[in-house]
N, C-alpha and C positions, 0 to 999 in steps of 0.2 A: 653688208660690209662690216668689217670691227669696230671698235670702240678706236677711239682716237687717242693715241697716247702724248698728254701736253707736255710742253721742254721749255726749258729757258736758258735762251742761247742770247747773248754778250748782253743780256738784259731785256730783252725781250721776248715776249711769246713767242712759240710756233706748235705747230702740233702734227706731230705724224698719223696719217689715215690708209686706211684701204680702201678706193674710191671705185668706181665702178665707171667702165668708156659709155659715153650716153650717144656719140658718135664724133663721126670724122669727115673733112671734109677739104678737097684741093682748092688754094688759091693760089695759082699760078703753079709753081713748081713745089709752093710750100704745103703743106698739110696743117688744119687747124684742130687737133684736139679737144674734143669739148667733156670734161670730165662731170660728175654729178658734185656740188661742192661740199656736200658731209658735214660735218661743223666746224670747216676749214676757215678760215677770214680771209679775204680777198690780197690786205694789208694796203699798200703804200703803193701807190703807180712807180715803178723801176725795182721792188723787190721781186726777188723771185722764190721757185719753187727746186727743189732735186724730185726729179719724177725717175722711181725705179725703171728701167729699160729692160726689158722681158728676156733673159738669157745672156745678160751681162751683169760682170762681179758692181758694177757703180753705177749710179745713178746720175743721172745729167740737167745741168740746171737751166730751167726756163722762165723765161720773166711770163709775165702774166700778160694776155694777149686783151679778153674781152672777162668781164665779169657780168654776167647776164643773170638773172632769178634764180637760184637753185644749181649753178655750173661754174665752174671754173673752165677755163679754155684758152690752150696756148698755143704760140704758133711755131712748126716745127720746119727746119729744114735738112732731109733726108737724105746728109752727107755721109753719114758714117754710122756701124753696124749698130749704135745703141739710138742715133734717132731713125736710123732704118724701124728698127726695132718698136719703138715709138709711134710710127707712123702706121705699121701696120696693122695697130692694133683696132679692134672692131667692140661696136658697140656690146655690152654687158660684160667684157672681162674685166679684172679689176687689175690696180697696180696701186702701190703705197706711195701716195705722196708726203716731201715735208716741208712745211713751210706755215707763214710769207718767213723768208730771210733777208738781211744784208738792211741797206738802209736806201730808201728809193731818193725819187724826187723833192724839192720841197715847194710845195703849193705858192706860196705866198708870193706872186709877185703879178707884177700890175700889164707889164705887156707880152704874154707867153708866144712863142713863135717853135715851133715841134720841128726839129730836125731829122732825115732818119736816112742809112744807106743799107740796099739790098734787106735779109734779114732782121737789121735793126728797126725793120717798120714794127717789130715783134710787139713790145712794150706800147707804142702810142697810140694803140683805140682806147686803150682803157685810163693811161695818162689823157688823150683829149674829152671822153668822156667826164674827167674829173675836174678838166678846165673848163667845160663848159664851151668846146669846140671852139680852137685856137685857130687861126692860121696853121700851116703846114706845109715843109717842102720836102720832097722824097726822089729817092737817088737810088738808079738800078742800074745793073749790066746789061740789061737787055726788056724787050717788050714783053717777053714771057714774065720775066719777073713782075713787068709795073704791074702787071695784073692784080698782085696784091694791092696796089694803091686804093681799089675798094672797098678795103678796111677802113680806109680815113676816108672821105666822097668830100670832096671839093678842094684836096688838096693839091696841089702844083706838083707836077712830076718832073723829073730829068731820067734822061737814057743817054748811057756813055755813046760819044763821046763829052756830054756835056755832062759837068760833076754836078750835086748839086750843090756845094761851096757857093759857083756862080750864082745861083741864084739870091744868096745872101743879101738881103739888103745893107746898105751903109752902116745905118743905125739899125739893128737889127731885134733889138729890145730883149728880152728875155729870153736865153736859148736854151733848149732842152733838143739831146743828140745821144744817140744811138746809133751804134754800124762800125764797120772796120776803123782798126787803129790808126792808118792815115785819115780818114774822113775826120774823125774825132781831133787828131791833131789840127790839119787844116781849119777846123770849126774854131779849137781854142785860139788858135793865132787871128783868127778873124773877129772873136767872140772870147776874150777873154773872159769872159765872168760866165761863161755858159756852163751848166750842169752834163756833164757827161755822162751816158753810161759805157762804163767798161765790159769788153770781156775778158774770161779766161780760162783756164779747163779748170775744173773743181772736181776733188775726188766726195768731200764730205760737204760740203756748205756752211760747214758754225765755225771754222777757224781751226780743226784739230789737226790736218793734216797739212797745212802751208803750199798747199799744193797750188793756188790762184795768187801768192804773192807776184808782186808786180812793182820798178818802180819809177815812184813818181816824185819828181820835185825834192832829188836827192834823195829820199828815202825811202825803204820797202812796206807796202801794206798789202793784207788779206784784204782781196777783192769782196771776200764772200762777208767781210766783219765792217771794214770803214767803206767800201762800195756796194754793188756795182759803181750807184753814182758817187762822181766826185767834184766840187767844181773844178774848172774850167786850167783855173791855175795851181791847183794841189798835183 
């Protein structure tokens, strides 16, 4: 593959590469990407990546799934013609990735409790891997989907109709959330100081094209520069 060309985007590294698929793999209806990791950094649990999509003009962004020896590996779900795209790609072709971006999780805190609905289970093998295997409650539309809940092993499930909101405990201690924009509101009203991550369509991921503004608490910001995450009340 090429040489890596390094960038510094709102003040930090990142580094664009040509990686090479080392394979692929179905969990539930999602596909797990496992790329080779080239002298990429893993970065921050909730940053993500723009991984080029094979015959479309943008790239689309992934948070980062598992960071295993030598791989990067994200988790796709195979809605639409650029992660169709994504998904079907096979072991040895390569695609340019750039990243880590955006500004992830923040470690520091004493009782972590991992949130995640459908898709947003994306992000948390590699955020639990980082806490040293948290607690964990996870929310699907259905039982084909829980099937992903594999990624995280011994985590508590919900399948609609029950959200996983419910399972929220009272005092709920440190919450880290990912998944659709109602799940994420419901969390904040439950869980005000919880770290969210958001989504949003991204065309570039460093803030040049305003394309993932979004707003929040009165005011507009680039997903891709002050988030994904954000707390709970921003």
């Amino acid at each position: 593959m090429s040489a890596a060309e390094a960038l510094a985007i709102a003040g930090r590294e990142a580094r664009r590469e040509r990686l090479a698929v080392t394979g692929t793999e179905f969990v539930g209806p999602y596909v797990l990407l496992r790329l080779e990791r080239g002298t990429l950094e893993p970065g921050m649990p909730g940053q993500f990546f723009m991984l080029e999509a094979p015959g479309r003009v943008l790239p689309r962004p992934m948070s980062l799934c598992q960071a295993p020896p030598g791989e990067l590996a994200f988790l796709i779900d195979p809605i639409g013609p650029g992660t169709r795209a994504l998904a079907a790609l096979r072991a040895g072709e390569p695609i340019h990735v750039l990243g880590p971006l955006g500004n992830g999780f923040d470690l520091g805190v004493e009782r972590p409790l991992l949130v995640a609905g459908g898709i947003g289970i994306a992000p948390m093998p590699y955020l639990a891997e980082a806490l040293g295997g948290p607690r964990a409650l996870l929310g699907f539309r259905n039982a084909v989907q829980a099937e992903a809940a594999r990624l995280l092993p011994g985590a508590t499930v919900a399948v609609e109709p029950t959200l996983v909101t419910a399972l929220l405990p009272s005092d709920p201690g440190d919450v880290f959330a990912c998944g659709p924009e109602p799940m994420l509101e419901a969390v904040r009203d439950l869980a005000p100081g919880a770290q969210l991550a958001w989504e949003a369509r991204m065309a570039c991921g460093y803030g040049a094209c305003y394309g993932c503004v979004v707003e929040r608490a009165g005011r507009y910001v680039r997903l891709c520069i002050e988030g994904p995450v954000l707390q709970g009340a921003a």
